[in-house]
C-alpha positions in Angstrom: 149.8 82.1 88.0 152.5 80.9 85.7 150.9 79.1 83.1 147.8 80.5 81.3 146.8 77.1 80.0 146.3 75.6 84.0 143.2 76.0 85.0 142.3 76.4 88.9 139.5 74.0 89.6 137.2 76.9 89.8 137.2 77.5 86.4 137.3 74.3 85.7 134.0 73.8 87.8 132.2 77.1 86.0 132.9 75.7 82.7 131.1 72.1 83.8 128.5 74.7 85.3 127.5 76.9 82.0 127.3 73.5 80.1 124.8 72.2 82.5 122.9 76.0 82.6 122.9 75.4 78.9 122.0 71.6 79.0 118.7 72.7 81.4 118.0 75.5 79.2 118.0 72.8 76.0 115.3 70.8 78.5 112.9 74.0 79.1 113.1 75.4 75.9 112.1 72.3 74.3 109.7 71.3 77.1 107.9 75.3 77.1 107.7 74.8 72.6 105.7 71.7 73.1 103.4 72.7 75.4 102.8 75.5 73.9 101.6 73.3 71.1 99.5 71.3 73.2 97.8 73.9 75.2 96.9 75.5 71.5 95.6 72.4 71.0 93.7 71.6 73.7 91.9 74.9 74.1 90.0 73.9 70.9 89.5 71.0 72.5 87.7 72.4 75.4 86.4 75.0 73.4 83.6 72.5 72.4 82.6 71.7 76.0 83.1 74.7 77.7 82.8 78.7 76.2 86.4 79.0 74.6 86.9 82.3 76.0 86.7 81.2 79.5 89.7 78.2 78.5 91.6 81.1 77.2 91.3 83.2 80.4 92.1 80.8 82.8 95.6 79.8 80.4 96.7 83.0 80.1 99.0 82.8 83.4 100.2 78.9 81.4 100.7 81.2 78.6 103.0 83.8 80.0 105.0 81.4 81.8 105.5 79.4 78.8 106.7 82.4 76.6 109.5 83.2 79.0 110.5 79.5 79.7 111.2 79.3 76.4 112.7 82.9 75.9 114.9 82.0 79.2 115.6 78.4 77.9 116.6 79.7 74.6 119.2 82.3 76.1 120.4 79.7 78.7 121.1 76.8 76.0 123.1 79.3 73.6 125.0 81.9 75.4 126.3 79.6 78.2 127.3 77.1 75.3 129.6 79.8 73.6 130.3 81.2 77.5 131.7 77.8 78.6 134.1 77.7 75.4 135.2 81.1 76.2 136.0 80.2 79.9 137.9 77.0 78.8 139.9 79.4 76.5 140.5 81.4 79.5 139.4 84.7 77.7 139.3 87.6 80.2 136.1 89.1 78.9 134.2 85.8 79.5 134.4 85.8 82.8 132.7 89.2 83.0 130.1 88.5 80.2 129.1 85.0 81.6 128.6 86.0 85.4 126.6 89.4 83.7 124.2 86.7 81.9 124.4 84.3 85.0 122.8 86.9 87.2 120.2 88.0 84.1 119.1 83.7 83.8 118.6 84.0 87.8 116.6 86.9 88.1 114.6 85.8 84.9 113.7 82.2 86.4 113.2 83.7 89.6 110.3 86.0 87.8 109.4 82.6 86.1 108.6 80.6 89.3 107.1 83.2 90.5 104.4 83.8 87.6 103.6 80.2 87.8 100.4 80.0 88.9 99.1 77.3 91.3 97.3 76.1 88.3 100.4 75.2 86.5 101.1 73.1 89.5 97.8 70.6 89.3 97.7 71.0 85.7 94.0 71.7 86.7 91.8 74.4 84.6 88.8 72.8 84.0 86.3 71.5 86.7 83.4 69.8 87.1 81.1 72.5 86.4 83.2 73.6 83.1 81.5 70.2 81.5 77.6 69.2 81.0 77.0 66.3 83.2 80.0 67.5 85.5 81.4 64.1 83.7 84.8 63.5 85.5 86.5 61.5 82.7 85.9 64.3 80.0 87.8 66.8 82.8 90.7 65.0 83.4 90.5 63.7 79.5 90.8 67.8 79.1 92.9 68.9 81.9 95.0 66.4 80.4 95.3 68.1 77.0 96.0 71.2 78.8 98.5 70.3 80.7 99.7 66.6 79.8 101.3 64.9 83.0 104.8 65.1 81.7 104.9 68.9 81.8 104.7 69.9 85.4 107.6 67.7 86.4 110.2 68.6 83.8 108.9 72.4 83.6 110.0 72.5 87.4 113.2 70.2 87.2 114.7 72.5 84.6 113.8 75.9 86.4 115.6 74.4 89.5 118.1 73.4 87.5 119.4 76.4 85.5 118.7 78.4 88.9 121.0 76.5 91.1 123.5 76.0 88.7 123.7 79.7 87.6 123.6 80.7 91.3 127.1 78.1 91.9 128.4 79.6 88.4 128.7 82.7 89.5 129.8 82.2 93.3 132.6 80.4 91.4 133.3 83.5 88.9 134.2 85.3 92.1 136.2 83.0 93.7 139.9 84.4 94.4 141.2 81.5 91.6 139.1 82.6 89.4 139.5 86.2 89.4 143.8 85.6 89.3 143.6 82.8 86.4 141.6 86.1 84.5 143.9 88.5 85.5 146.6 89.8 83.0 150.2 88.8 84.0 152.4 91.2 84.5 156.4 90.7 83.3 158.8 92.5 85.1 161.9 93.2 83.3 165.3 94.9 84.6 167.2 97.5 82.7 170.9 98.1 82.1 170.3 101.3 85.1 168.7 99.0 87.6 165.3 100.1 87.3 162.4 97.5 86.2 159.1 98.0 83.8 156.8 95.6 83.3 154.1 94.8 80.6 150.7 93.1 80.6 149.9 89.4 79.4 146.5 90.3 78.1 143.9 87.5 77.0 142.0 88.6 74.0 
């Protein structure tokens, strides 16, 4: 490479990649903070139909998975934001750094689909049984607390998301392009004796 400020278009694509990890993470980290309000909110809720200890049993999993969506989502929105300016920059170390993190984000949203419970799925903790009367309204009125319908759907979406696109971020980190536009460039200058030396372009 001669130029340090032209990118090869798999840069280009990682930086367009750690924005979008970091846009997704923005999506799950919000979406994991607010239902984690509303499953606070509907436990008391079903707390006075049902004993409140068995609501808190059966949401533990919910629980669990919401802490580290929003630990992952967190992680995912800042570092790949600074990441992606680094890469731009074409700093050396920011290659390294963002395909480290890349591979931590896919192995913590692999864990994360994985501790997602079936439950999570439906959205459906309380039954028929759960409610005197076995009134169907007053379970999906609950389930719905829960788990509002606008959780599963984005709580999926965003997990898909940041996985693929740290998956491609990082096959593009290794790419040939990628690792010569990060490579130091090497000057080799001649001497009055014939003899050459060179020195290293290094990238802060």
């Amino acid at each position: 490479m001669t130029e340090l400020s032209v990118k090869p278009r798999a840069v280009t694509i990682a930086v367009l990649l750690a924005l979008g990890v970091s846009a997704a993470g923005v999506v799950q980290a919000v979406n994991a903070f607010l239902e984690r309000r509303n499953l606070a909110a509907g436990l008391v809720e079903a707390g006075k139909y049902m004993s409140i200890d068995q609501a808190i049993y059966r949401t533990i999993n919910l629980k669990g998975s919401l802490t580290l969506a929003l630990f992952l989502g967190v992680c995912a929105a800042v570092l790949m934001a600074g990441l992606s300016l680094a890469l731009s920059q074409g700093r050396r170390w920011a290659r390294v750094v963002t395909w480290i993190v890349g591979v931590g984000i896919i192995i913590g949203e692999v864990i994360l689909m994985a501790a997602d419970s079936s439950a999570v799925k439906t959205g459906k903790f309380v039954t028929a049984v759960d409610v005197p009367g076995g009134n169907l309204d007053t379970v999906a009125m609950l389930n719905n607390l829960l788990v509002p319908g606008w959780f599963p759907p984005l709580h999926y979406l965003a997990e898909l998301a940041i996985l693929l696109s740290a998956i491609m971020l990082c096959i593009q980190l290794v790419r040939p392009a990628a690792a010569e536009y990060f490579r130091p460039e090497v000057d080799e200058r001649g001497t009055d004796d014939g003899r050459t030396w060179s020195t290293s372009k290094i990238r802060p």
